[in-house]
C-alpha positions as CSV (number, residue, x, y, z in Angstrom):
1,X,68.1,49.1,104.5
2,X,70.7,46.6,104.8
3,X,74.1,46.8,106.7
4,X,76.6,44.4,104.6
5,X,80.0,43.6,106.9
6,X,83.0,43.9,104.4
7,X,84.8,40.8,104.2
8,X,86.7,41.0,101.2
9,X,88.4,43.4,98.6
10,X,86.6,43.4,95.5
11,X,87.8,46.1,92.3
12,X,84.5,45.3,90.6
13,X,82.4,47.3,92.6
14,X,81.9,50.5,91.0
15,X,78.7,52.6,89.6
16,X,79.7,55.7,87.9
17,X,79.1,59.1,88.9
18,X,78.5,61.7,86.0
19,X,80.7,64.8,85.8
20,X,79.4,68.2,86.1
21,X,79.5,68.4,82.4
22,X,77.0,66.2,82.1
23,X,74.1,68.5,83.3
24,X,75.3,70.9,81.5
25,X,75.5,69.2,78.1
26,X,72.1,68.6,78.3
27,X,71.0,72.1,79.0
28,X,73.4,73.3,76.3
29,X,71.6,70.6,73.7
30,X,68.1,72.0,74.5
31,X,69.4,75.6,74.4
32,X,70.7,75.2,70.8
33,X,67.2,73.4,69.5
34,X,65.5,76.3,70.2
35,X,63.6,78.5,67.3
36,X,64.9,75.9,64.9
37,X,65.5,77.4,61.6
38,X,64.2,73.9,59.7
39,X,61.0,74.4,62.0
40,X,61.1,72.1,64.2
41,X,60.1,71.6,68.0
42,X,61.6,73.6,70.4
43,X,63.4,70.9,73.0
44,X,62.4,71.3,76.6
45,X,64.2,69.2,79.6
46,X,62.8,66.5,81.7
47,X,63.7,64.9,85.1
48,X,62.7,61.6,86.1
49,X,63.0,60.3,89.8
50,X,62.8,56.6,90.5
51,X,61.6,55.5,93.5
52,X,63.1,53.1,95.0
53,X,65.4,52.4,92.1
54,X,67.5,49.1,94.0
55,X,64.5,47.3,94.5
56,X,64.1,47.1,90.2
57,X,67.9,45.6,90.2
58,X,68.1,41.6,90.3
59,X,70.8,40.7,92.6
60,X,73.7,39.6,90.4
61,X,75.6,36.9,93.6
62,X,73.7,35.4,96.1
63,X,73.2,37.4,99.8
64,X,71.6,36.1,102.9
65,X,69.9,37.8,105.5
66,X,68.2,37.5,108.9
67,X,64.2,37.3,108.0
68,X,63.0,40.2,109.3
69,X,60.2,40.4,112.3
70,X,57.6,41.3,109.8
71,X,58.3,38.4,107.6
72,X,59.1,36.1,110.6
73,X,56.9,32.8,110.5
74,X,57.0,29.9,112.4
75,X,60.1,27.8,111.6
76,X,62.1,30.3,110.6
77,X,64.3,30.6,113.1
78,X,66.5,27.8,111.7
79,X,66.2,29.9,108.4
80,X,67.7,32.8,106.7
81,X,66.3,35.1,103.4
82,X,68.1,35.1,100.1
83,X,67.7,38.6,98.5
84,X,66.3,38.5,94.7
85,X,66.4,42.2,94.3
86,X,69.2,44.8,95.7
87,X,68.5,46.2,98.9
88,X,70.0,49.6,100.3
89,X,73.5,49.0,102.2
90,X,74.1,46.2,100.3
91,X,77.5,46.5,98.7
92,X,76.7,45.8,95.2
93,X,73.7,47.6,95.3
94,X,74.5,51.0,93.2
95,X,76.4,48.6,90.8
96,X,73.2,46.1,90.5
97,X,70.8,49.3,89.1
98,X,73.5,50.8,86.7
99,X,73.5,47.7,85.1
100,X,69.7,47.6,85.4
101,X,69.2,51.0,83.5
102,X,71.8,50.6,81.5
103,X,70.3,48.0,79.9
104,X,66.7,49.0,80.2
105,X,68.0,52.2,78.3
106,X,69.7,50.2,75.2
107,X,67.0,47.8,74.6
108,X,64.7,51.1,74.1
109,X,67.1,52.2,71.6
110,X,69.9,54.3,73.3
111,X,73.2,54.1,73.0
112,X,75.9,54.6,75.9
113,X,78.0,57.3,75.7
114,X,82.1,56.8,74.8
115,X,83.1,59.5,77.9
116,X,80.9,58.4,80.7
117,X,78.8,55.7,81.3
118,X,76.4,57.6,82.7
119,X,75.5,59.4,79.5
120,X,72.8,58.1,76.8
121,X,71.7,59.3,73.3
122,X,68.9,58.0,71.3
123,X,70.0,58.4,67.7
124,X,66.0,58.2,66.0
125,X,64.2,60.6,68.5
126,X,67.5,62.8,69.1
127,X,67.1,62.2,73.0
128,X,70.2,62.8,75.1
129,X,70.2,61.6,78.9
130,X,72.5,62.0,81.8
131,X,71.8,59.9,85.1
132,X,73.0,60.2,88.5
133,X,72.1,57.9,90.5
134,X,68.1,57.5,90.6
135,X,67.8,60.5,88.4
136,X,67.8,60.9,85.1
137,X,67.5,64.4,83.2
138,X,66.6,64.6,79.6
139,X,66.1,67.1,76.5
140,X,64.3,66.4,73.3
141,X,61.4,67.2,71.7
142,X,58.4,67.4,74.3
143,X,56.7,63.9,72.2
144,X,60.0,61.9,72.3
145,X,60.5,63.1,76.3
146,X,56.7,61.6,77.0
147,X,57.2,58.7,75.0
148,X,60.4,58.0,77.2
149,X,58.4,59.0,80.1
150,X,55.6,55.7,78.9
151,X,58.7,53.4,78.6
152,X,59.8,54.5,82.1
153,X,56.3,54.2,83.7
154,X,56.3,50.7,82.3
155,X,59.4,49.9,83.9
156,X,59.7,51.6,87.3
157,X,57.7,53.3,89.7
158,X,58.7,57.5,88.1
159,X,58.0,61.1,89.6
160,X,58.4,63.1,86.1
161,X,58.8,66.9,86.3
162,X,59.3,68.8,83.1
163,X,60.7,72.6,81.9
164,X,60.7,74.3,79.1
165,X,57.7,75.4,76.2
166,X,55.2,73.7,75.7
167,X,52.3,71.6,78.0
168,X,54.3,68.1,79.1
169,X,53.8,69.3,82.3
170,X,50.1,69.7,82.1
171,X,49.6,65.8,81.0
């Protein structure tokens, strides 16, 4: 973790927070695709955990810091590190991964949502996603949840849970 000293007043920093409402569109989605009366599958929810989530954001402006001890090699004590990837306590850091899965997100298909930037919907597999922070929660049919759930694995380092019918869990 990194301690950044505030120097100067910057408006861009920001990395929205979703509203309440969010969670509880998605559990409202999966509740109405249940028993559908066209006979389709049942929706179930899944919640995915990334670990570590700053470290997959590029830094987007250059920071220096102190090498640490465990890095430390001779000669560098006339050197500092520059950071490729956000690090904790940095001031952009929260800002840095929105943009990261925000864009990881639409180049997989989904489309950001019009009253929160935090909300996603895939219009072909009819996949609806809120995220907060490192977590994302999902509801869809159990094939198009594990197929997010691959594109996610092949991305970042993911704890998945998942609830509802059916055996997602069990895979």
């Amino acid at each position: 973790v990194g301690r950044e000293i505030k120097v100067d007043k910057r408006a861009d920093l920001f990395a929205a927070t979703p509203p309440l409402e969010s969670l509880r569109m998605i559990l409202s989605i999966r509740a109405m695709n249940q028993q559908n009366v066209d006979g389709g599958e049942n929706f179930v929810v899944m919640k995915n955990d990334i670990k570590r989530a700053y470290f997959h954001a590029p830094m987007t402006r250059p920071v220096y810091i102190v090498i640490p001890d465990e890095d430390w090699e001779e000669g560098d004590e006339v050197r500092v590190g520059q950071l490729n990837l956000s690090l904790y306590g940095t001031r952009d850091a929260a800002m840095n991964w929105a943009l990261k899965f925000t864009t990881f997100l639409e180049e997989i298909g989904f489309e950001t949502g019009k009253a929160s930037p935090c909300n996603f919907y895939h219009p072909e597999r009819q996949l609806s996603t809120t995220v907060h922070g490192d977590d994302f929660t999902s509801t869809g049919r159990e094939r198009d949840l594990q197929w997010l759930e691959r594109k996610m694995k092949g991305e970042f380092e993911v704890k998945t849970e998942y609830l509802g019918p059916g055996d997602a869990h069990e895979q």
